[in-house]
DRENDO-1510 file (C-alpha; in Angstrom, 1 decimal, always signed):
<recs>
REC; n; res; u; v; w
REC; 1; UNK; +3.4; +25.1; +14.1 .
REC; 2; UNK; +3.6; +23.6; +17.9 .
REC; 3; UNK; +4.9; +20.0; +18.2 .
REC; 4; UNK; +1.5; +17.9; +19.9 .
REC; 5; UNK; +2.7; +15.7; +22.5 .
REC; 6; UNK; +1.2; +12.4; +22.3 .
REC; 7; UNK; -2.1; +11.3; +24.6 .
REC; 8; UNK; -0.9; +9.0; +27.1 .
REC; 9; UNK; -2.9; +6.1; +25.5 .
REC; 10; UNK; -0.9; +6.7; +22.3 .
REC; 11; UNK; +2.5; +6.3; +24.5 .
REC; 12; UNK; +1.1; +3.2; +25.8 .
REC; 13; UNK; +0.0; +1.5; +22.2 .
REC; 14; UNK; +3.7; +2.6; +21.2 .
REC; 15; UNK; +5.4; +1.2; +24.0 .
REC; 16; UNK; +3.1; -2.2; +24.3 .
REC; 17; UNK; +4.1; -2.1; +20.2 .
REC; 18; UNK; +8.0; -2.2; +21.0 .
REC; 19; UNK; +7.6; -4.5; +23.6 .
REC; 20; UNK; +5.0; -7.0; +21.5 .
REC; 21; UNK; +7.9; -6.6; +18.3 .
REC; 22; UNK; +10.9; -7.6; +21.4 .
REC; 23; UNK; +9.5; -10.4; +22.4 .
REC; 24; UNK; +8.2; -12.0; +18.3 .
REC; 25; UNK; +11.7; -11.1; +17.1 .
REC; 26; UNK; +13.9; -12.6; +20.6 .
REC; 27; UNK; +11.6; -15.0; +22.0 .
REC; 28; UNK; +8.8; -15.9; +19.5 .
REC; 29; UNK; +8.3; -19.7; +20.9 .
REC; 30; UNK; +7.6; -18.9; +24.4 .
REC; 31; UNK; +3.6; -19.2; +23.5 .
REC; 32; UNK; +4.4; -22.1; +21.5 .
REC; 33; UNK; +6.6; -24.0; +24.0 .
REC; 34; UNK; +3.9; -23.2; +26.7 .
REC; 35; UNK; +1.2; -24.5; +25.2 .
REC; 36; UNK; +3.2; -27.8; +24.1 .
REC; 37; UNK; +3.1; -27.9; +28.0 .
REC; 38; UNK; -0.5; -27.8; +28.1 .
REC; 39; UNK; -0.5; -31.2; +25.2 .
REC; 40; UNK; +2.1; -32.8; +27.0 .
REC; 41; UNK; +0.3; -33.1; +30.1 .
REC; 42; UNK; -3.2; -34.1; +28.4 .
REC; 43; UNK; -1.0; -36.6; +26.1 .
REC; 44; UNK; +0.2; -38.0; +29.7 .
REC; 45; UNK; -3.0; -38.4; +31.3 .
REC; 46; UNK; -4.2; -39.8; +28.3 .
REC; 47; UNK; -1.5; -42.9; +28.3 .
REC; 48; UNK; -1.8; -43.1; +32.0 .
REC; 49; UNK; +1.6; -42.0; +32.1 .
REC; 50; UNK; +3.6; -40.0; +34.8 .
REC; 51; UNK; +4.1; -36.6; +34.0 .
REC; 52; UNK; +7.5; -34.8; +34.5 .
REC; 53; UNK; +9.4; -31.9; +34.7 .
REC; 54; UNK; +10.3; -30.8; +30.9 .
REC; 55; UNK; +11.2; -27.6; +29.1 .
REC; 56; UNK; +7.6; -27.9; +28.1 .
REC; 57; UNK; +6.1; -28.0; +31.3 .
REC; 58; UNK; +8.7; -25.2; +32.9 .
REC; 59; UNK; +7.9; -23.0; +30.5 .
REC; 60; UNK; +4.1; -23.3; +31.1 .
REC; 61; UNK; +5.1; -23.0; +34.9 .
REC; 62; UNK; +7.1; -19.8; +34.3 .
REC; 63; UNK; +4.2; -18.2; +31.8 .
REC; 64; UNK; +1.3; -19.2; +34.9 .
REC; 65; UNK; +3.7; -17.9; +37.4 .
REC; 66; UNK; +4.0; -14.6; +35.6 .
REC; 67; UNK; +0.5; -14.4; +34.7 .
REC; 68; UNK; -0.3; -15.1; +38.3 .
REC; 69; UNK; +1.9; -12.1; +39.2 .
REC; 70; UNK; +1.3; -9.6; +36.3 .
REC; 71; UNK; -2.1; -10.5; +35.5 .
REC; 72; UNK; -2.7; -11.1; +31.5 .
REC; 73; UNK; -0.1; -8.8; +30.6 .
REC; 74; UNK; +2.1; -11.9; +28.7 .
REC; 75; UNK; -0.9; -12.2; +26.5 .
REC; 76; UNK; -1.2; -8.6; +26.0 .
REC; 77; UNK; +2.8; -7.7; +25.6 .
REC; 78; UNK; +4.2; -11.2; +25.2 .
REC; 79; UNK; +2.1; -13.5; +23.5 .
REC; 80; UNK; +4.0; -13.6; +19.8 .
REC; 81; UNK; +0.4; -15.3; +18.4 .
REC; 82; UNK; -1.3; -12.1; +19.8 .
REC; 83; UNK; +1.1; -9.8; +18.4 .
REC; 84; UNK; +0.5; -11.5; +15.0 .
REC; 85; UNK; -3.1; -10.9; +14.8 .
REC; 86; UNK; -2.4; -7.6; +16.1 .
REC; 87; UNK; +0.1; -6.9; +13.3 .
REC; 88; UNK; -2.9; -8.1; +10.8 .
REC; 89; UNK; -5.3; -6.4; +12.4 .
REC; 90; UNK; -2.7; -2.9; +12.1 .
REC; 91; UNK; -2.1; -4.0; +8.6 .
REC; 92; UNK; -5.9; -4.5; +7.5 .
REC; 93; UNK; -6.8; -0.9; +9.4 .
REC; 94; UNK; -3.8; +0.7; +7.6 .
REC; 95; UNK; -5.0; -0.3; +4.2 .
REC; 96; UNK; -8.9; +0.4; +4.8 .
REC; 97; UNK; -7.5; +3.8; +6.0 .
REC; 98; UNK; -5.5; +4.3; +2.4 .
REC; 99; UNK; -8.1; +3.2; +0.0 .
REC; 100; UNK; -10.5; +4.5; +1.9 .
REC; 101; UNK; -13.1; +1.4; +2.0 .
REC; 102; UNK; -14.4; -0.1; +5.4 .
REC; 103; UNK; -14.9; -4.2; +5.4 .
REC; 104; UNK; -18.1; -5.2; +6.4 .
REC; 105; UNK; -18.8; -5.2; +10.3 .
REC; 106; UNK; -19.7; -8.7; +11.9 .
REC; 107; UNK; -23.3; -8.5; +14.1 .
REC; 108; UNK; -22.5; -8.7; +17.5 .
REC; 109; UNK; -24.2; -12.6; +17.5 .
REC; 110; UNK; -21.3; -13.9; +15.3 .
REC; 111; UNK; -18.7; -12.0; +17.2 .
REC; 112; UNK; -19.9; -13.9; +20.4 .
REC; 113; UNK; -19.4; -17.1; +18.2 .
REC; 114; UNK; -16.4; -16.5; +17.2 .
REC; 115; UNK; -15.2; -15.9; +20.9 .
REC; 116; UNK; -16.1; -19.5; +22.0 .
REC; 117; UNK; -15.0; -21.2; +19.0 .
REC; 118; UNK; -11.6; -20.7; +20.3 .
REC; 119; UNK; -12.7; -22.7; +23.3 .
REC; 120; UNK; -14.0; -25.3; +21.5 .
REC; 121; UNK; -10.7; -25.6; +19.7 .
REC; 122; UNK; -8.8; -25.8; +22.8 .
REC; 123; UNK; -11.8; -28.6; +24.4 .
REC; 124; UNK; -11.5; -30.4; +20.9 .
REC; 125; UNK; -7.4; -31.0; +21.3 .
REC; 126; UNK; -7.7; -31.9; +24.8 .
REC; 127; UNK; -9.7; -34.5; +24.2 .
REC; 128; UNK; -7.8; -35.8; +21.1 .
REC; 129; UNK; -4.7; -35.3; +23.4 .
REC; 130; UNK; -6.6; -37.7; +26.2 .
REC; 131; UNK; -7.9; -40.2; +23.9 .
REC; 132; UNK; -4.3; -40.7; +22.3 .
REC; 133; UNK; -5.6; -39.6; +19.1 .
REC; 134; UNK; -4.0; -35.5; +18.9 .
REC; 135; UNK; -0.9; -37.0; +17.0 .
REC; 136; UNK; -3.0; -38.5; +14.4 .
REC; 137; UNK; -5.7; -36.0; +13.6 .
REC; 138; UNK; -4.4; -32.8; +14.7 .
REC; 139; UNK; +0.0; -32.8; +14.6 .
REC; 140; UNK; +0.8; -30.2; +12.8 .
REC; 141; UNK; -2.7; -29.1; +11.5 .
REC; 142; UNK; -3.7; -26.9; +14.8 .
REC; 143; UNK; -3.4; -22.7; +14.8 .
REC; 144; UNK; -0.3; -23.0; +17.5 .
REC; 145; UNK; +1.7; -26.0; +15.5 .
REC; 146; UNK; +1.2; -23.6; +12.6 .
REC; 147; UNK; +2.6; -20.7; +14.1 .
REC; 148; UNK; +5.5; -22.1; +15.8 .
REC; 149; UNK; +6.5; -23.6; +12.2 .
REC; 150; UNK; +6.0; -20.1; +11.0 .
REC; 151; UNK; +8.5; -18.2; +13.7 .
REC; 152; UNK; +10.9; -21.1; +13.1 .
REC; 153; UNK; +11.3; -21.0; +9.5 .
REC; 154; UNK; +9.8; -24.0; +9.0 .
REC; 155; UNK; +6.8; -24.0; +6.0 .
REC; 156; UNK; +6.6; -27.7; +4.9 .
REC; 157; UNK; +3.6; -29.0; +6.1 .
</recs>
């Protein structure tokens, strides 16, 4: 029987997959030091504070730099919260595929939903973060606090 070589868009799911499983394993905080940029600088405006150069803020720099450059390939090959829910969503397909039962599809009406919630999420702890008021409602609580907890080991909530 002859060997089939694989389609090139098979190489490229294989190599984005090594690539997605380097970065979770080496540098799994990179998303979750970036966006501690993002609250540090909405905490600052908030206080009326001055806001400086930190390892937060660098690290946002470096990821927008490298977006700006590369395009969204960080949140296609680097983002460890993307590789997550693409290791669930490989997961969930793997098992449908073995006991042979599909979960029920989503109308196209709640998928659009679901793809602005995430905005909202993001609007919702700037504003906390402005108003002073992140710390108290949302420390801890929010999808990216969660995760970094999760990559470092960390499951006390």
């Amino acid at each position: 029987m002859k060997k089939r070589k694989p389609t090139k868009r098979k190489r490229i799911r294989y190599i984005r997959a090594v690539i997605q499983l380097l970065f979770l394993i080496l540098y799994p905080a990179v998303f979750a030091t970036s966006f501690s940029g993002i609250k540090e600088i909405f905490k600052k405006m908030g206080q009326g504070e001055p806001i400086v150069l930190s390892a937060f803020l660098t690290a946002l720099l470096v990821i927008c730099f490298y977006t700006i450059l590369f395009g969204r390939f960080f949140c296609g090959y680097g983002c460890a919260f993307g590789t997550l829910g693409d290791g669930v969503y490989a997961l969930s397909s793997w098992i449908q595929k073995k006991t042979k039962k599909k979960l029920p599809k989503m109308s196209d009406k709640m998928i659009g939903i679901f793809q602005y919630l995430k905005y909202l999420v993001l609007l919702a702890i700037i504003l906390l973060c402005l108003m002073g008021h992140y710390d108290l409602v949302m420390s801890g609580r929010n999808p990216w606090d969660v995760f970094s907890m999760i990559t470092a080991g960390s499951f006390q909530l």
